[in-house]
C-alpha positions in Angstrom: 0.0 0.0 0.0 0.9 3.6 -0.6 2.1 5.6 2.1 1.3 9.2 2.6 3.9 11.5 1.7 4.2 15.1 -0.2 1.7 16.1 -3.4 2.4 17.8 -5.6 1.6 18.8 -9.1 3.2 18.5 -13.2 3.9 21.7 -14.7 4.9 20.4 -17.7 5.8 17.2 -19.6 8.1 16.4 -22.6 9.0 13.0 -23.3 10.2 11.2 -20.2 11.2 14.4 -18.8 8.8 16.3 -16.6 8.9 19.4 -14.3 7.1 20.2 -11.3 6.7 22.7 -8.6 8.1 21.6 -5.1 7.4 25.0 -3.2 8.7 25.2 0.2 8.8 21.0 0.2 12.6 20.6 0.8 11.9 16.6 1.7 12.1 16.4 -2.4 15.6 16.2 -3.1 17.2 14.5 -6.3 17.2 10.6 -6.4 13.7 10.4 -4.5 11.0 8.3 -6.7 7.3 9.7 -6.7 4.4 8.5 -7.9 2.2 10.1 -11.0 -1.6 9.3 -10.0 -5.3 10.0 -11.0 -8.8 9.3 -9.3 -10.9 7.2 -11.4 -13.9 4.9 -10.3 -13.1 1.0 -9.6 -16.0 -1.2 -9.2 -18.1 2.2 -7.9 -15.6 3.0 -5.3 -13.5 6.2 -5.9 -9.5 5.0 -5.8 -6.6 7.1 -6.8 -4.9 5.1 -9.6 -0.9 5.0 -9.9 -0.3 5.4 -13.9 3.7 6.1 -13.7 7.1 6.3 -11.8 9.6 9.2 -11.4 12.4 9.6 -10.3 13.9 13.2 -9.6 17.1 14.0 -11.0 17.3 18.3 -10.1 16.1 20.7 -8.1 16.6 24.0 -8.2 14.6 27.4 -7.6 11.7 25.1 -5.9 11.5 23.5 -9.4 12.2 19.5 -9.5 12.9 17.7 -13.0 12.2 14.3 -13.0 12.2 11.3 -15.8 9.9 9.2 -16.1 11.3 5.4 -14.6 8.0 3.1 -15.4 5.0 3.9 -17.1 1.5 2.4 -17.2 0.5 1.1 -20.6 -2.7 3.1 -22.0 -2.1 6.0 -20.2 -0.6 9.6 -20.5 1.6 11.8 -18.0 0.0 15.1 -18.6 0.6 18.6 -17.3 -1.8 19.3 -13.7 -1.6 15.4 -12.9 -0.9 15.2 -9.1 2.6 13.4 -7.5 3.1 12.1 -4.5 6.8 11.5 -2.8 7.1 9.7 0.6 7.6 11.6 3.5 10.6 12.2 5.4 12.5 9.2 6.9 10.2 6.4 4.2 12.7 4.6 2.2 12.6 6.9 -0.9 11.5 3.8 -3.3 8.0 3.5 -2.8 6.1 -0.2 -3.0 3.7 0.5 -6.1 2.5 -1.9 -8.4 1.9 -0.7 -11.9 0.3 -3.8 -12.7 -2.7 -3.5 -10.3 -2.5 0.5 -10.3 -4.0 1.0 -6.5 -1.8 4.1 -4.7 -4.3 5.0 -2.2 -8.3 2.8 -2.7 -11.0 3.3 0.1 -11.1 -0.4 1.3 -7.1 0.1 2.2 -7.1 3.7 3.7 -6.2 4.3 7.3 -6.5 7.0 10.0 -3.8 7.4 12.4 -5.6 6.5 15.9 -4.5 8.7 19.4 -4.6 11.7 17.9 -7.1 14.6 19.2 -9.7 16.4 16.9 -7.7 18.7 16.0 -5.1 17.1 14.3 -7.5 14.8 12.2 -9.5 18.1 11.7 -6.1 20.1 10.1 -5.3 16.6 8.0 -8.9 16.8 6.3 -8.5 20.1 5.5 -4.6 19.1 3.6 -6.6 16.4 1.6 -9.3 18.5 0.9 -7.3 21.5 -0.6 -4.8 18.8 -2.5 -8.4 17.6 -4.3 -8.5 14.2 -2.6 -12.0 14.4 -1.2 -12.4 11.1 -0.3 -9.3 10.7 2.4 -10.9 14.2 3.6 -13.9 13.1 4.1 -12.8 9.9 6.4 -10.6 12.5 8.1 -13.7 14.4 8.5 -16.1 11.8 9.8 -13.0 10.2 12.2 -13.1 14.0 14.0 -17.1 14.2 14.4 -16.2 11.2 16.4 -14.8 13.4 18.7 -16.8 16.3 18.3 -20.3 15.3 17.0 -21.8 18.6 17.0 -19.4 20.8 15.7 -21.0 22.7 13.2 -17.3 23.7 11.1 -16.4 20.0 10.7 -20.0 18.9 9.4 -19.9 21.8 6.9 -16.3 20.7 5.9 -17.5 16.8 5.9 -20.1 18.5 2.9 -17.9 20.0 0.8 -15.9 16.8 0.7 -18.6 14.6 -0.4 -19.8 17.5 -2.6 -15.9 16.8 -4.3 -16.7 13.4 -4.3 -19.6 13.9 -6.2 -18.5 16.0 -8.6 -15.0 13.6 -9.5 -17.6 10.2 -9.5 -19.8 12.4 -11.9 -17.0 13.5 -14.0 -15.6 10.1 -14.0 -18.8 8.9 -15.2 -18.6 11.2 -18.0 -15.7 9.8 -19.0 -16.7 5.9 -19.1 -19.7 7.2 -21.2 -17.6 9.4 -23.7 -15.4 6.2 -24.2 -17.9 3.8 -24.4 -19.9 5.8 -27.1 -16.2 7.2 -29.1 -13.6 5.0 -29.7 -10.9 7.5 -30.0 -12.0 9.9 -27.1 -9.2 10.4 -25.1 -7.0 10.7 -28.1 -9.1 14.1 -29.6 -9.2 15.4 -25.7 -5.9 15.4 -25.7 -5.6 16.7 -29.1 -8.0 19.5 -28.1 -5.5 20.1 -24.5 -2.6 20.5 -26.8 -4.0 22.9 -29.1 -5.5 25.2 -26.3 -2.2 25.0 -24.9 -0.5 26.7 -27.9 -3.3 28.8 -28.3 -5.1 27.4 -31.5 -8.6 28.1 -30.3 -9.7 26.5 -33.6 -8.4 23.8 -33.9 -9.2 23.3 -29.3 -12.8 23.5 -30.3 -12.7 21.6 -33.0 -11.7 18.8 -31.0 -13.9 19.2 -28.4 -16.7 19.6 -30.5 -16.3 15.9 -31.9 -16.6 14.9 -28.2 -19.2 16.5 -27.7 -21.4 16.2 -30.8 -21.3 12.2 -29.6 -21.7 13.1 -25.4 -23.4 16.6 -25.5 -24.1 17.0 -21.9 -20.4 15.7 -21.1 -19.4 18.0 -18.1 -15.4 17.9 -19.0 -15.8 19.0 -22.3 -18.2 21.4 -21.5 -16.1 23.1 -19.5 -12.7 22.9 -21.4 -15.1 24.3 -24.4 -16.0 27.2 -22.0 -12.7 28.2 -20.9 -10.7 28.3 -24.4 -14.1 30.5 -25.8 -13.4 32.7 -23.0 -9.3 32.9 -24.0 -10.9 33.6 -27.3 -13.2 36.5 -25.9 -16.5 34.5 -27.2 -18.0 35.1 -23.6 -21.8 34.2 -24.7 -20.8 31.0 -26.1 -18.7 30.4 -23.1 -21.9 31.2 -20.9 -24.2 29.0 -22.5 -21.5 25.9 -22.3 -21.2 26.7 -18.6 -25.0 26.9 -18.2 -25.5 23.3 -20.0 -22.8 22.0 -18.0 -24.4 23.2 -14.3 -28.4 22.2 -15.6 -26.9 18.5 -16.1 -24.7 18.2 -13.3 -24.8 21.1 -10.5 -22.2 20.0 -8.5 -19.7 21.5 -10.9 -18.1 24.0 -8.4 -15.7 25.0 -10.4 -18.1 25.8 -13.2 -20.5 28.0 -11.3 -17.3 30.3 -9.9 -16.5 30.5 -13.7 -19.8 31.4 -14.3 -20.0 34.0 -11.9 -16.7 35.6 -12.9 -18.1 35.2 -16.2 -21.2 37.3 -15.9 -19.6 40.1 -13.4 -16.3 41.6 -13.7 -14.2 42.9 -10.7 -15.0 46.2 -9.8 -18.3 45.6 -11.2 -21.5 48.1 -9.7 -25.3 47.5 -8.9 -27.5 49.4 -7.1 -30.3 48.6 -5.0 -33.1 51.0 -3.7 -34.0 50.3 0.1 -37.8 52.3 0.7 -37.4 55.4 1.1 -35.6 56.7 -2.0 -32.1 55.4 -0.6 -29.9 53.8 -2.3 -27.4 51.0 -1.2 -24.8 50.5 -3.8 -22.4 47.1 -4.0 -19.9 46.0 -6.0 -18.9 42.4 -7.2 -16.0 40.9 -5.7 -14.9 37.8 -7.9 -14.1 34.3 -7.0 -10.6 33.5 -6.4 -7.9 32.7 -3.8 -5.1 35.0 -1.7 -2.8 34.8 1.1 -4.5 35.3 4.7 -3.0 37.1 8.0 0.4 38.5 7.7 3.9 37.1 7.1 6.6 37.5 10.0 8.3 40.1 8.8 5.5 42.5 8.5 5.9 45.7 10.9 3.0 45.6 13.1 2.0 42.5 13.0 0.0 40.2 15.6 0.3 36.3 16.7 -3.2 35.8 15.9 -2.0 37.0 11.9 -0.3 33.7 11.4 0.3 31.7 10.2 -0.2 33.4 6.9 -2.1 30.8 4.7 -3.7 30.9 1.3 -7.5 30.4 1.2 -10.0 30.2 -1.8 -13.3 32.4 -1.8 -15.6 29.6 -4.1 -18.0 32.4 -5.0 -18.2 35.5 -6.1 -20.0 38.1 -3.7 -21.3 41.6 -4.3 -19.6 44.0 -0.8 -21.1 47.1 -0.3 -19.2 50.4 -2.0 -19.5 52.4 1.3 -20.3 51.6 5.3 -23.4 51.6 5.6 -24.7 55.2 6.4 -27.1 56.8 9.2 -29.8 57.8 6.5 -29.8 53.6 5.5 -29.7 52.7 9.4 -32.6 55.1 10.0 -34.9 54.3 7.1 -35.1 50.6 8.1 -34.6 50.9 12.0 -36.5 54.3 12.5 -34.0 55.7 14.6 -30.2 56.7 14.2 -28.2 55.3 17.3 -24.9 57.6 16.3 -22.9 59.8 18.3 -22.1 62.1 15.4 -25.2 62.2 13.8 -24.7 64.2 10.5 -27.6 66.4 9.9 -26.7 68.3 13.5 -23.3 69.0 12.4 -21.5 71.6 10.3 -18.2 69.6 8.3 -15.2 71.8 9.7 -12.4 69.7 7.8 -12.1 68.2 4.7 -9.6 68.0 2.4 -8.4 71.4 1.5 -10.0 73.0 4.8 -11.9 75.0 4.2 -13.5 78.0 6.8 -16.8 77.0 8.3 -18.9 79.5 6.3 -17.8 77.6 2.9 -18.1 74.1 4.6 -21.1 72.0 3.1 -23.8 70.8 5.8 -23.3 67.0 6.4 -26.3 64.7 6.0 -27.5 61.6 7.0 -26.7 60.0 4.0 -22.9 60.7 4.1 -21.8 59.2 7.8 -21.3 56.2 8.6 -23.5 54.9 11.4 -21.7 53.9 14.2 -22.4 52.9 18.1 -24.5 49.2 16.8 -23.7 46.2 18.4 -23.4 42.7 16.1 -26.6 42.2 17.5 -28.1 45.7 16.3 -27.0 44.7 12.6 -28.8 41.2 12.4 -31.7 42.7 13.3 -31.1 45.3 10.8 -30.4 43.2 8.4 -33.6 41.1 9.0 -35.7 44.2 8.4 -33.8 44.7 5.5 -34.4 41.4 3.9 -37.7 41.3 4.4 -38.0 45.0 3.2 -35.9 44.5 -0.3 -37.1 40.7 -0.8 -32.8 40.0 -1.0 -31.0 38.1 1.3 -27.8 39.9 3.1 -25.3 39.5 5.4 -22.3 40.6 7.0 -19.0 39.2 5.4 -17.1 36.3 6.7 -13.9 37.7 8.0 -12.1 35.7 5.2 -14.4 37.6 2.1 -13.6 40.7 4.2 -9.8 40.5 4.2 -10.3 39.3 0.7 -12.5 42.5 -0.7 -9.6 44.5 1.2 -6.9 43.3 -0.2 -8.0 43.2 -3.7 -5.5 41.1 -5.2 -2.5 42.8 -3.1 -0.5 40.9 -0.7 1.1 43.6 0.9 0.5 45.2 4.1 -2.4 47.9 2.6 -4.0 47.6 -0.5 -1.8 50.2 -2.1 1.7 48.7 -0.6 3.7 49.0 2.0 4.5 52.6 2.3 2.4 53.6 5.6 3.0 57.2 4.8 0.3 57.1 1.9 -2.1 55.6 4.0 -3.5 59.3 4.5 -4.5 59.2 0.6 -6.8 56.0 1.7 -8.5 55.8 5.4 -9.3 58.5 8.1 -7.0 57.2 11.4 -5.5 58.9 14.1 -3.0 61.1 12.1 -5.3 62.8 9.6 -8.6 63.3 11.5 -10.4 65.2 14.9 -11.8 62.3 16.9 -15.0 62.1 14.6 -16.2 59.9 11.7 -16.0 61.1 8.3 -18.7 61.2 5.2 -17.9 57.8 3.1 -16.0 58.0 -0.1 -13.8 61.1 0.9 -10.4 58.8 0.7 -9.0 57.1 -2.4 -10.6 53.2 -3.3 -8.7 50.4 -3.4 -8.2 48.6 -6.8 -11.6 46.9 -6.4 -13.4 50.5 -5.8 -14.0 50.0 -2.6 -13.8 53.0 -0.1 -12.7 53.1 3.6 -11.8 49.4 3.7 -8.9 50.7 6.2 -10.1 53.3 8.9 -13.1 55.8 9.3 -14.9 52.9 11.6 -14.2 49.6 12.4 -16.6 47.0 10.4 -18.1 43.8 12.2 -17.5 40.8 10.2 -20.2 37.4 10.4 -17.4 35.4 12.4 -16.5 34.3 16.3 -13.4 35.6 17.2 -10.7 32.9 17.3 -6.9 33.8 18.1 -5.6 30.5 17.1 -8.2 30.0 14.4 -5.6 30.4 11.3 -3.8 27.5 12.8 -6.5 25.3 11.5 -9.0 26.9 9.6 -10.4 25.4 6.8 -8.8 26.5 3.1 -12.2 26.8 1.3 -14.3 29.4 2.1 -13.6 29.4 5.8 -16.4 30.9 8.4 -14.6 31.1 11.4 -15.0 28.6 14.5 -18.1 27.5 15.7 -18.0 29.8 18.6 -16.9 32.3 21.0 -17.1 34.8 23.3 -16.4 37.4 20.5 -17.3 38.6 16.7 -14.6 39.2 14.5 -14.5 43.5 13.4 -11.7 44.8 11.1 -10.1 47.5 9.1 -9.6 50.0 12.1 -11.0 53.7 12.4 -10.8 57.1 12.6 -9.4 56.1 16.2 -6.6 53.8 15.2 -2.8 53.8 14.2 -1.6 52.5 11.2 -0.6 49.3 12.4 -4.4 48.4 13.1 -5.6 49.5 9.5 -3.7 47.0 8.0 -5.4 44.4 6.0 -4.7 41.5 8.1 -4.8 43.3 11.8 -7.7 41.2 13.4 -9.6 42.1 16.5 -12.9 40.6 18.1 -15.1 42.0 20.9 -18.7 41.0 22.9 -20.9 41.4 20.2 -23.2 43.6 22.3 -20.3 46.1 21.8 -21.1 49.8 20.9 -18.9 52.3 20.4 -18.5 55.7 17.9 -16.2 54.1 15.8 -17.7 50.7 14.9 -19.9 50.3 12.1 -20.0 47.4 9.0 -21.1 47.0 5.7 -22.8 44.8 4.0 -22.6 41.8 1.5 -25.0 39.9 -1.3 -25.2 36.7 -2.7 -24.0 36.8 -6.5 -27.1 34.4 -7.3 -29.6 37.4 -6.3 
């Protein structure tokens, strides 16, 4: 049997030579022999087949060459095919038989026993973000042993059989498409290599053969979709997607590439709350980025790390703005802020200017402030029920992703602290009081005050260890606390705090004059 070791993926493949990226995995040195695998279905039971040896013969820059040692007849070593080395201190020449092609098969698998939930927790969560549902889900079900009611680990346990589901039905696919075309695999492949050099004509063409035998087939479907897109053919590429997800929904993949597919980033809606207000959002796309802070980061906090990369499945729409007094009031019928912006003359912007020139602040311009995590879900009831849509606060993960907006540096804008006045009111640019929304430069999303003017309560408990195993897909926080999760510091704060990965959590029957929120949407509404 196959024993559990390092993963890893082919960037590319010529001849017997192939490439692939080791990262930070400095157990793969030169000489160790890994094995090239794939999930297929055996006798209805998802197993992860062994199709070839390597063995590596370089390393260098965190890129391994290998050659190919044995090879499984009938089958190809392609590019995104997973690898898997033996760990540290395993004889470095694995026990695989070509012949009867098992690495890894449900009936064989086994859980390491006298180990705490935690650890079988953090395991599922590896298997699950390396795409091997099935050894996630057992991982999964072995910690609900331990913790039966844990909501986090039966959501996790779901999306692992929802993998499962989607592999089995692509699998299925597959047997079909051979079954009914004798040279299938040959003309997908055809098609891969032809996308790959960027002959969208002769990619379709291939594809199309397939699928003028197997219409509905999901693969196809969604290779089809993604070289139409290259070729800017985004209708065509919307209707594959759409076939694809009405025959088999759980294509997760498919539906983030639909969503990106409909909305771009940066992307803006409006909705009208009663009451001639307006509550504008703007999409945030699916994708993935690097959560908390490295070490090195000036500033930083324990509960930061470790820094660890996370995927957001689906897109979201985030609102522009904090949500302002006049949209507090208008659903709640009362404005609980301590600057309340129809009382109050505007003595500083910008340029300041005297207090006979200064514009009268409104309602409509402030954020509200002084609600409690509490206050908001009941505002948000009232507003669901009032607009017929369904929001929510964001989970601290699609919060530090809508901040970041694809940077990975300590603001959204860089490094550079001193510029930080060109983007959030804090404690060096302002007099102790909030500020009207959308006075300070967006970040590349167009999205104002994500750092500073008031903190913003996010849907999560407060966990200080939580990065330390929080789940890599769509993570929601830990299943409780004695704390929600509010970020992005205020008109109060230093910079350190209105850094994108600064974290802080508090009773959630907190108010103050400097915490407020904003709000997000579902993409399907």
């Amino acid at each position: 049997m196959w024993v559990s070791g390092y993963t890893q993926t082919l960037l590319s493949v010529s001849g017997k030579t192939v490439t692939l990226d080791v990262g930070t995995k400095k157990g793969v040195k030169m000489g160790m022999t890994g094995v090239v695998f794939i999930h297929q279905l055996v006798s209805d039971e998802l197993v992860q087949l062994a199709i070839a040896k390597i063995r590596v013969t370089a390393v260098k820059d965190n890129i391994a060459t290998a050659i190919i040692v044995e090879q499984k007849p009938r089958f190809e070593v392609i590019p995104y095919q997973q690898v898997r080395f033996v760990s540290a201190g395993v004889s470095p020449e694995p026990e695989v038989n070509l012949k009867s092609n098992l690495v890894a098969g449900p009936n064989e698998f086994q859980i390491e026993s006298g180990k705490d939930a935690l650890f079988y927790f953090k395991k599922g969560n590896k298997y699950e973000s390396e795409g091997d549902f099935d050894r996630a889900k057992r991982y999964f079900q072995r910690t609900l042993r331990d913790v039966p009611d844990d909501p986090t680990v039966k959501k996790e346990l779901s999306r692992a059989e929802a993998g499962i589901r989607e592999v089995r039905a692509k699998a299925e696919a597959k047997r079909k498409r051979r079954a009914l075309l004798k040279h299938a695999d040959e003309l997908e492949k055809a098609g891969d290599r032809a996308a790959a050099k960027g002959d969208i004509g002769k990619a379709l063409s291939y594809y199309q053969r397939i699928l003028d035998i197997v219409p509905n087939d999901p693969w196809m479907l969604e290779k089809k979709a993604d070289v139409l897109i290259k070729a800017g053919k985004n209708r065509k590429a919307e209707a594959a997607l759409r076939k694809a997800l009405a025959n088999y929904p759980e294509l997760r993949g498919a539906r983030s590439r639909l969503d990106n597919l409909l909305h771009k980033p940066g992307e803006q809606t409006l909705v009208r709350i009663p009451g001639h207000v307006l509550l504008k959002l703007v999409y945030v796309p699916a994708g993935s980025f690097l959560m908390g802070s490295p070490k090195s980061e000036k500033g930083r906090s324990v509960d930061e790390g470790p820094q660890h990369r996370v995927t957001i499945s689906r897109g979201f729409w985030i609102g522009k703005y904090e949500v302002t007094e006049a949209q507090w009031q208008i659903i709640m019928g009362k404005n609980p802020s301590l600057r309340q912006g129809e009382k109050i003359l505007l003595r500083k912007i910008d340029l300041n200017p005297s207090i006979n020139d200064a514009p009268r602040i409104t309602r409509n311009m402030l954020p509200v402030e002084r609600v409690s995590w509490d206050d908001v879900q009941s505002f948000i009831l009232k507003l669901n029920a009032a607009t017929g849509m369904t929001f929510r606060l964001p989970t601290e993960a699609e919060w530090e992703y809508a901040c970041r907006a694809g940077s990975e540096t300590a603001y959204s804008f860089g490094n550079n602290k001193k510029k930080l006045v060109k983007y959030a009111w804090y404690d060096a640019n302002t007099t102790a009081e909030t500020h009207p929304v959308g006075r300070r430069k967006p970040n590349a999303w167009g999205l104002y005050d994500m750092a500073g003017n008031v903190w913003e309560w996010c849907q999560d408990w407060y966990g200080k260890n939580y990065y330390q195993y929080s789940p890599v897909i769509d993570p929601t926080g830990p299943s409780s606390g004695h704390g929600r999760v509010f970020r992005g510091g205020s008109w109060f704060s230093s910079d350190d705090r209105c850094r994108s990965a600064f974290r802080y959590g508090y009773d959630p029957k907190l108010r103050y004059a400097n915490l407020g929120f904003r709000l997000v949407r579902e993409v399907s509404q």
